[in-house]
One Martini backbone bead per residue (centre of mass of N, CA, C, O) as a GRO file, in nm:
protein
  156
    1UNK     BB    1   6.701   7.379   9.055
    2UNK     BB    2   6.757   7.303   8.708
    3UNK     BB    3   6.737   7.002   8.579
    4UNK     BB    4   6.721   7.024   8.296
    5UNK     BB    5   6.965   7.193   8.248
    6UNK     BB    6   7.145   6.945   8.347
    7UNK     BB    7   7.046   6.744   8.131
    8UNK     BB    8   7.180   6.910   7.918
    9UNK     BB    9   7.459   6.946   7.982
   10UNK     BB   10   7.521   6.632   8.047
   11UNK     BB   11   7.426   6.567   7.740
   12UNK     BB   12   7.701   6.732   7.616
   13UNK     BB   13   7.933   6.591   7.750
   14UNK     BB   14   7.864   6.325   7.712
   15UNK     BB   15   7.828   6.365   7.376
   16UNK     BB   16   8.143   6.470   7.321
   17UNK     BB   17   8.296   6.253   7.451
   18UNK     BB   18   8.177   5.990   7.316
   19UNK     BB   19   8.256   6.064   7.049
   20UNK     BB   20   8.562   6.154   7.059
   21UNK     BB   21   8.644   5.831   7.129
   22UNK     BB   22   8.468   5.685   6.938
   23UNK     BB   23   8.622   5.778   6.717
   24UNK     BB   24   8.889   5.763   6.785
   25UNK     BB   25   8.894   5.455   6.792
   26UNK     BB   26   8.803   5.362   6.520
   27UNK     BB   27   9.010   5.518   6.341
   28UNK     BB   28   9.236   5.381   6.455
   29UNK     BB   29   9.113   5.053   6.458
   30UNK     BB   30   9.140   5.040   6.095
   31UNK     BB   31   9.419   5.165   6.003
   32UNK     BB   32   9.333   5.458   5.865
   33UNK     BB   33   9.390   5.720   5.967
   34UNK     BB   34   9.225   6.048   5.933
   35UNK     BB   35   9.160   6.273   5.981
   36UNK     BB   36   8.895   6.366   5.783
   37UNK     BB   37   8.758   6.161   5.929
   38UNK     BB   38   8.740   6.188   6.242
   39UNK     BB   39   8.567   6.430   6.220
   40UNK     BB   40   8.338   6.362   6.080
   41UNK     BB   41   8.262   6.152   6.276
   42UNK     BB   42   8.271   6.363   6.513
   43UNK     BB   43   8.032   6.531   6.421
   44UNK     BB   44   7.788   6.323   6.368
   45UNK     BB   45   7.829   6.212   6.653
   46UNK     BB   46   7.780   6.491   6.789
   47UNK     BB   47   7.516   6.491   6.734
   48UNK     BB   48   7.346   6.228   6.783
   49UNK     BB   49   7.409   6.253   7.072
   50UNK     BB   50   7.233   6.492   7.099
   51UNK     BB   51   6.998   6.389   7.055
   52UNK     BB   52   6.960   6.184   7.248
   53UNK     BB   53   6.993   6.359   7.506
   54UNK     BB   54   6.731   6.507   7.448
   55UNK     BB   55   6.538   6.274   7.379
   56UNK     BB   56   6.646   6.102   7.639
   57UNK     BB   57   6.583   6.005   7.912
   58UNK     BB   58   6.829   5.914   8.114
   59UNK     BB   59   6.752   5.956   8.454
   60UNK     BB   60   6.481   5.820   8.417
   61UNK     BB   61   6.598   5.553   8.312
   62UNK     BB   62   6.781   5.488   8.530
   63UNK     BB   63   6.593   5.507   8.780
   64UNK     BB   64   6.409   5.250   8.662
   65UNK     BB   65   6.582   5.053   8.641
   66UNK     BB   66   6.678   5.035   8.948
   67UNK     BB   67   6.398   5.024   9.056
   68UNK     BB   68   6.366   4.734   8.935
   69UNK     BB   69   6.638   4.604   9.046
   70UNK     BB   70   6.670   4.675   9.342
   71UNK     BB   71   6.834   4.937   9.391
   72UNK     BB   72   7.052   5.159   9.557
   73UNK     BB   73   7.089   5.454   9.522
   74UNK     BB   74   7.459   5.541   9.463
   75UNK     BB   75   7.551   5.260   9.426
   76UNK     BB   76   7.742   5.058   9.268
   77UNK     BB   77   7.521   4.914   9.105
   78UNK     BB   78   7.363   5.167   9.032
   79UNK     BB   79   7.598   5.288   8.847
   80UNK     BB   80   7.640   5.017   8.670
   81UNK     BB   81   7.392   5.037   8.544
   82UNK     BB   82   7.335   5.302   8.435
   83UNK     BB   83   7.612   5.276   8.242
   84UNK     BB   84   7.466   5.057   8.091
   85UNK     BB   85   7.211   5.218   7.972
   86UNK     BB   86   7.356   5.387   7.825
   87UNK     BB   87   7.549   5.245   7.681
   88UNK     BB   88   7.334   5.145   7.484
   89UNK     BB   89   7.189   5.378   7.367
   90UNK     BB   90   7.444   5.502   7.248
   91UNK     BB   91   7.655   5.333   7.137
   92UNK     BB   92   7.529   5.135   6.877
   93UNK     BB   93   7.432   5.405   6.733
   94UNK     BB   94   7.722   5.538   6.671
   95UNK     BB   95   7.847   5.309   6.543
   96UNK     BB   96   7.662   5.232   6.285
   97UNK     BB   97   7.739   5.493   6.164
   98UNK     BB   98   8.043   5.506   6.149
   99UNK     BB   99   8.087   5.236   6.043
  100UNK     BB  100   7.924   5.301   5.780
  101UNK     BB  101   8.071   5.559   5.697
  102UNK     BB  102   8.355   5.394   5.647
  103UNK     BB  103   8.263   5.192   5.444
  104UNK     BB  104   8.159   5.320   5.231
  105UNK     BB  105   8.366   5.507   5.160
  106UNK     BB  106   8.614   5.274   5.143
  107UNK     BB  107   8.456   5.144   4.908
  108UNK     BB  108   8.457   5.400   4.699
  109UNK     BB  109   8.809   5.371   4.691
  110UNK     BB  110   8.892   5.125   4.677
  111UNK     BB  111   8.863   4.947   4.917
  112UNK     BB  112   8.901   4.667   5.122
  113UNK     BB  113   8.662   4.472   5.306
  114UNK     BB  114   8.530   4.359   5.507
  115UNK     BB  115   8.256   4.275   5.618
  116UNK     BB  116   8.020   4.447   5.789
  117UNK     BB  117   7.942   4.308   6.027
  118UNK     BB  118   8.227   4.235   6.125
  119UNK     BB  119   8.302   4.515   6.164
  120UNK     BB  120   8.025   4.584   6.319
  121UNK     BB  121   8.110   4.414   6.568
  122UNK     BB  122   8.345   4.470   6.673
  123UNK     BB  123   8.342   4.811   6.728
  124UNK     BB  124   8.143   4.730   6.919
  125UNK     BB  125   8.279   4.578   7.135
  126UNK     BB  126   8.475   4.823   7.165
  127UNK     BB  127   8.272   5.018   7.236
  128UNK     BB  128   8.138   4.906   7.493
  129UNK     BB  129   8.350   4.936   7.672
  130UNK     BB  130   8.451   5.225   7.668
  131UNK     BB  131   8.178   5.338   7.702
  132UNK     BB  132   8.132   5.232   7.981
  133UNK     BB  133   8.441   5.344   8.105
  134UNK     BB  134   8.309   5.672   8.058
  135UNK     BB  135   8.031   5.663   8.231
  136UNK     BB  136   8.156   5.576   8.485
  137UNK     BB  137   8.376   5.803   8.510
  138UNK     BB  138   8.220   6.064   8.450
  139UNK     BB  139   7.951   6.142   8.510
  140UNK     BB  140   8.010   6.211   8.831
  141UNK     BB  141   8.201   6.456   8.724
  142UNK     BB  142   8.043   6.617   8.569
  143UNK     BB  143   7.787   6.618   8.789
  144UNK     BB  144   7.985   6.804   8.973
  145UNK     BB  145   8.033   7.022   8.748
  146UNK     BB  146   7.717   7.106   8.729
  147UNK     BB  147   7.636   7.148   9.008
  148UNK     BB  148   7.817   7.362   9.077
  149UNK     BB  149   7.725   7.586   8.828
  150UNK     BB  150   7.395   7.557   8.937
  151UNK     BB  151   7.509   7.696   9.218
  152UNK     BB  152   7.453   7.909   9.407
  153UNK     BB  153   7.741   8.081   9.372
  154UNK     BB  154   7.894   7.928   9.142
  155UNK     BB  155   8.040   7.929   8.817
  156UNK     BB  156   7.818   8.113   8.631
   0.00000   0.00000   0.00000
């Protein structure tokens, strides 16, 4: 089975799901919902998730986490460790992107705004949340149908 092939996948699947609800998160909580600001933060942070993806070993980070505080793999702890682990990595940086970018706008059309930093500190508390309970409820679903594609006789 080519591991890196599946790290692949799985960075994929991670970082469009990943996009698109915390676009859609941001989108809805700033009360002024509009498809084109959803698609273009969904566009830009679905590059950056996977610019992230393909250039950051998830797999190899979470495993070194994991052993590092002596948790043992598969156990609900050492689940718990690696989506917190991701969800750091991923989470910060799609906020800020999107955070600036819908400030940008809004400053832009002459609409008021909070400060940013205040903007971007709420975001994140949301994104963080939601971020960590989508990675923990999907990883393991995604790497089931990942590992499922990539194995012979499987839906390849």
């Amino acid at each position: 089975m080519d591991m890196k092939k599946i790290g692949m996948q799985m960075s994929i699947l991670m970082g469009i799901t990943m996009s698109f609800c915390l676009s859609l998160t941001g989108n809805l909580s700033s009360g002024h919902f509009t498809l084109p600001a959803f698609l273009s933060s969904f566009l830009i942070s679905t590059v950056i998730s996977l610019m992230i993806g393909f250039f950051v070993p998830m797999k190899k980070v979470g495993d070194a986490a994991v052993q590092k505080a002596n948790l043992t793999p598969g156990t609900l702890g050492a689940k718990c460790l690696e989506s917190l682990i991701s969800d750091l990595i991923y989470t910060p940086v799609l906020t800020l992107c999107m955070t600036a970018m819908a400030h940008h706008n809004a400053v832009s059309h002459g609409q008021a705004m909070p400060p940013y930093l205040l903007m971007f500190l709420r975001s994140l508390l949301l994104s963080m949340i939601i971020g960590y309970v989508l990675i923990f409820l999907l990883t393991p679903v995604y790497l089931k149908l990942v590992m499922k594609k990539n194995t012979p006789g499987g839906d390849s």
